[in-house]
C-alpha positions in Angstrom: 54.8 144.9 181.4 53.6 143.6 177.9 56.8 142.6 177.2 57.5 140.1 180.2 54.1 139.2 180.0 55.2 137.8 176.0 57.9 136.5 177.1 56.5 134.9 180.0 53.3 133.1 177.7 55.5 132.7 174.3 58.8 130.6 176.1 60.8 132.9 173.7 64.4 134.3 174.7 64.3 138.1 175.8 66.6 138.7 173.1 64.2 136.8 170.5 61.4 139.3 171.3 59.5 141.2 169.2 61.3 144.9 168.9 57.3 146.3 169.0 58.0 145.6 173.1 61.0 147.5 173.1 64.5 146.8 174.0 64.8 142.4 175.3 67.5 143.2 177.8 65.9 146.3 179.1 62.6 144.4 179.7 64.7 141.2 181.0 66.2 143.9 183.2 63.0 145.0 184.4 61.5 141.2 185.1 65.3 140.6 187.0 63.8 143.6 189.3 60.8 142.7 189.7 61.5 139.3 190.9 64.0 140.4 193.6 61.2 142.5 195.1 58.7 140.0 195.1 56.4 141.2 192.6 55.5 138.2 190.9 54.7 135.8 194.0 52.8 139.6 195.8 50.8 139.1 192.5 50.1 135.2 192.8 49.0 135.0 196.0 46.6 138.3 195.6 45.3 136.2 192.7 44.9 133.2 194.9 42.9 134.7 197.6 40.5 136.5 194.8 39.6 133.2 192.9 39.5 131.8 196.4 37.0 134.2 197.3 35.0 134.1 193.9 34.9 130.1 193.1 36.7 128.8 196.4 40.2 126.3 196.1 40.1 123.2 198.1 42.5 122.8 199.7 42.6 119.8 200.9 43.5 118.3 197.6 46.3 118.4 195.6 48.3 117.1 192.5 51.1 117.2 191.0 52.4 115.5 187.9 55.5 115.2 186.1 57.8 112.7 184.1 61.7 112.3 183.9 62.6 110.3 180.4 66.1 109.9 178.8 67.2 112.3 176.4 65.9 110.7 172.7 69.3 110.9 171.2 71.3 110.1 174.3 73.6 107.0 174.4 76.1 105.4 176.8 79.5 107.1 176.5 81.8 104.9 174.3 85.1 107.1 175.4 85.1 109.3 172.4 84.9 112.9 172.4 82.4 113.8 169.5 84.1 117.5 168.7 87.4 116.3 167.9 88.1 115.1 164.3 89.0 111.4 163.8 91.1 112.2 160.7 93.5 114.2 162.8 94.0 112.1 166.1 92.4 115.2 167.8 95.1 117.4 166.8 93.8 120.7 166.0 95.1 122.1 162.0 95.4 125.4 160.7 94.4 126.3 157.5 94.5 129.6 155.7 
C-alpha cells in the first residue's frame, strides 16, 4: 500500500520507484487489481460521506477548472519528417 500510495502523490513511474517499496511492477500489479475491484472509488466515496458528516460538502456548488494551451515547441507541419537525415535523402546507411 505504501508503494501506490508514492507513486500515487510523487507522479513517478512504477518502475522509477524507490526499491525500499519493493518490486514497481509487483506493486503496479497490485494497484491494476485494485482498481478493477473498485477499491479506490469504495475508498473515495467512504471518505466523502465521513468529511460530509464531520465539516458537511455543499453540494449545491461546484467548480471545475482547467486550461488546454499549445504545446511550447509545437509548429505547423512544413512536410518534413524530423527523424530522417537531410544529408541522405532519407535513405537509411550502414556503417560498421
Amino acid at each position: 500500500m505504501t508503494g501506490i500510495l508514492y507513486v500515487l502523490r510523487t507522479g513517478c513511474q512504477w518502475k522509477a520507484m524507490p526499491q525500499e517499496f519493493g518490486s514497481g511492477s509487483a506493486i503496479h500489479a497490485y494497484f491494476q487489481e485494485w482498481v478493477r475491484r473498485g477499491l479506490f472509488r469504495r475508498l473515495w466515496r467512504t471518505a466523502l460521506e465521513e468529511y460530509d458528516d464531520l465539516k458537511g460538502i455543499d453540494w449545491e456548488w461546484q467548480s471545475l477548472d482547467g486550461a488546454m494551451t499549445k504545446a511550447p515547441l509545437g509548429g505547423e507541419k512544413d512536410g518534413e519528417e524530423p527523424h530522417r537525415s537531410r544529408e541522405t535523402g532519407g535513405q537509411t546507411l550502414g556503417a560498421d
